[in-house]
N, C-alpha and C positions, 0 to 999 in steps of 0.2 A: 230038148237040148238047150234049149234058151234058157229055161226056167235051171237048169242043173248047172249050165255056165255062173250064172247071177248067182247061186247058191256059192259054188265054189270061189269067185271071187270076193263075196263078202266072207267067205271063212278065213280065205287070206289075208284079208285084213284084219280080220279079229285074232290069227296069230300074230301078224305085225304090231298091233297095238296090245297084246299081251306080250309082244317080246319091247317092245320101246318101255313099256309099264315094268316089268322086270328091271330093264336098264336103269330106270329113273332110282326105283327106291333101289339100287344096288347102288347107283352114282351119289344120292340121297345119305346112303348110309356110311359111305367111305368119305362124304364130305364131313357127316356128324364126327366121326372118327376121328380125321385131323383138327375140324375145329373141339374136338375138347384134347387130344393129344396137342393142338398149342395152347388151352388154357392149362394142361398139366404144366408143360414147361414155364407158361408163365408164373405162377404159383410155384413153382421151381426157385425161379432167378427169384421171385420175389421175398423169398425163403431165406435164398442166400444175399440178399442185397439189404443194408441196412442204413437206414438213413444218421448221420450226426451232423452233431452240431459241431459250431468252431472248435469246442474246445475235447470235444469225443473224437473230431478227427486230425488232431495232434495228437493227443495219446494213440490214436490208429496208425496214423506215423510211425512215431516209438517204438511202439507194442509188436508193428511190422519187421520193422530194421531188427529191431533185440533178437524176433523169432527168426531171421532169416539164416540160411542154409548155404546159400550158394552164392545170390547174387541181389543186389538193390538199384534199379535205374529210376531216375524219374525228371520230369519235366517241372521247373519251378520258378516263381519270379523271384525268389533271395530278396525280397525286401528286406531292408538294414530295420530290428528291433525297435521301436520307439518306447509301445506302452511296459509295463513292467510284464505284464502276460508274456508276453511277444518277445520280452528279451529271456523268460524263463523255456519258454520254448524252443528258442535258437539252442540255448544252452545244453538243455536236452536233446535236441536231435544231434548237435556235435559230440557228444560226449557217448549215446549209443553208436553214432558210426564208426567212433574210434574202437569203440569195443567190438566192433564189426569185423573192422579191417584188420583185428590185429587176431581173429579167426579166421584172417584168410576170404572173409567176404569180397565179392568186385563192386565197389559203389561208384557210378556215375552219375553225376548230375548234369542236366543243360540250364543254366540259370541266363536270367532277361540281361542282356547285353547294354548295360547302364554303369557309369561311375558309381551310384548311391546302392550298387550289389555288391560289390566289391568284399567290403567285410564279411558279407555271410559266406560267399564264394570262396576266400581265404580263409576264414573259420571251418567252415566243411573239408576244404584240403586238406589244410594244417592237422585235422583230425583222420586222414584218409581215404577222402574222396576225391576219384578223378572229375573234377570240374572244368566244363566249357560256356562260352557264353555266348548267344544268338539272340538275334530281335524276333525270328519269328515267334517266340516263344510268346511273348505278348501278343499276339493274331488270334490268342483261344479265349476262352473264357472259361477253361477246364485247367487243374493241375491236375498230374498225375503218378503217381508211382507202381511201380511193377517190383513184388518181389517173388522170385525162386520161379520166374516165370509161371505164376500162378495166381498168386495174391495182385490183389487190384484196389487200389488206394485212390480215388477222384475227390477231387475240390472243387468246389464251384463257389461264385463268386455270386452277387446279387443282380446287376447289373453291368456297372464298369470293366469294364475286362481290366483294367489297372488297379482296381480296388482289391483290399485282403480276401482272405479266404474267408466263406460264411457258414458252409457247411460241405457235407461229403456223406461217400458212399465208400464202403468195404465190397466186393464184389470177386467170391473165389471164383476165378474162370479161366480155363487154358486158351479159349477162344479168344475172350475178350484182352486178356494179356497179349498174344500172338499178335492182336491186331495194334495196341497198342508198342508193343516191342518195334514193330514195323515204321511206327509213327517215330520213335526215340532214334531208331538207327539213319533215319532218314535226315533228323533234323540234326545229329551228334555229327554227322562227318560234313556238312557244312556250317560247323560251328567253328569258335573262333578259342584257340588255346586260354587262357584264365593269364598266365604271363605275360604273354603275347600282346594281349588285350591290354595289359595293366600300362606293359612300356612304352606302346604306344601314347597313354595319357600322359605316361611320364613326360616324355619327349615332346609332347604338345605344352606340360604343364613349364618345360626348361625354354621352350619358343616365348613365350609369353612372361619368362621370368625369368630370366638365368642364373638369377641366386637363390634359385631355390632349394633348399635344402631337405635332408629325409625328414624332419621335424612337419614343415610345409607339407609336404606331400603324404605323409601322413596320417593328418589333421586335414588338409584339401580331399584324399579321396578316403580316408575312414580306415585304414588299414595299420598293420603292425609296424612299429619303427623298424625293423630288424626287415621286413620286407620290403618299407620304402627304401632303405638303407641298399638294399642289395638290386634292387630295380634302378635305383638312380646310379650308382656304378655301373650297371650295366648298358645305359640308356645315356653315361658318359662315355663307354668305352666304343661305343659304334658312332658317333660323332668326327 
């Protein structure tokens, strides 16, 4: 009886450790599974993400606004053009929004909440984008734009989070957009109107100067005579 006991509990164990050993290469084989079902998806994204340069991700800009459908947001610090590059590109990117908007595209911008943005931020209007201006926008070290809630346009910069754009990424993804969109809505409704913004300067710039005139203020914050012109009447008229 003894000897027949001993038997049968060493057999239960040897189904027990043929049922743990089943488990293992079943658990074994569902983990190989995932980890190459995430190296498919990575080789995926990796597929559709492409790296450029400064000047690939300006034309990816452009290329994006021209092909959009519905709608163009994006996160930007509006640096005012210096080098000749830099002011052919402003040029371009105003010039397809206009052609944007006059299909009926929605373009929002949130641009860095600085006097020396002003021009680009009144340039983009002017051509029909709704523009606001916030400081958090400077807290990233990422631009970004979203269009047709799909397409995904990223800037990066080198190191300075205040320094120009130095290269980027194209990236089609409804995910990555979604989360991005998230990010845009979040920072657009505590953002500060583009007018708004401006009159304020006005009104600081008539405290410190009271003869100043739309020529002044035009030349002081970089913008259209016909805009200083209508900002300082109005920034006279609430006095």
């Amino acid at each position: 009886m003894h000897a027949l006991a001993t038997l049968t509990t060493i057999y239960v164990l040897l189904i027990v450790e043929l049922a743990l050993l089943v488990i293992s290469f079943a658990l074994l084989f569902l983990s190989f599974r995932e980890h190459r079902g995430r190296s498919e998806l990575m080789d995926a994204l990796f597929k559709a993400t492409r790296e450029l340069t400064r000047y690939e991700y300006f034309l990816a800009v452009i290329d994006s606004i021209r092909s959009s459908r519905r709608s163009v947001i994006g996160i930007i610090t509006g640096r005012k053009p210096v080098t000749d590059f830099d002011k052919e590109v402003v040029k371009d990117i105003a010039k397809v929004i206009l052609e944007a908007s006059k299909r009926g595209i929605k373009i929002k911008y949130v641009v860095h909440k600085s006097p020396d943005r002003l021009y680009v931020a009144y340039l983009y209007k002017k051509a029909g984008a709704d523009v606001r201006l916030s400081s958090s926008v400077m807290l990233s070290d990422m631009r970004y734009m979203v269009v047709d809630n799909l397409i995904c346009v990223l800037g990066l910069v080198d190191k300075e989070r205040s320094s120009p754009t130095r290269m980027g990424y194209v990236i089609v993804s409804s995910t990555l957009a979604h989360i991005l969109m998230n990010d845009f809505e979040k920072i657009w409704e505590t953002s500060e109107g583009l007018d708004e913004y401006a009159r304020s300067l006005v009104r600081e710039l008539l405290r410190k100067s009271p003869l100043a005139d739309e020529d002044f203020i035009a030349s002081h914050l970089g913008i259209p005579r016909d805009i200083a012109t209508r900002l300082l009447m109005e920034a006279k008229d609430k006095k």
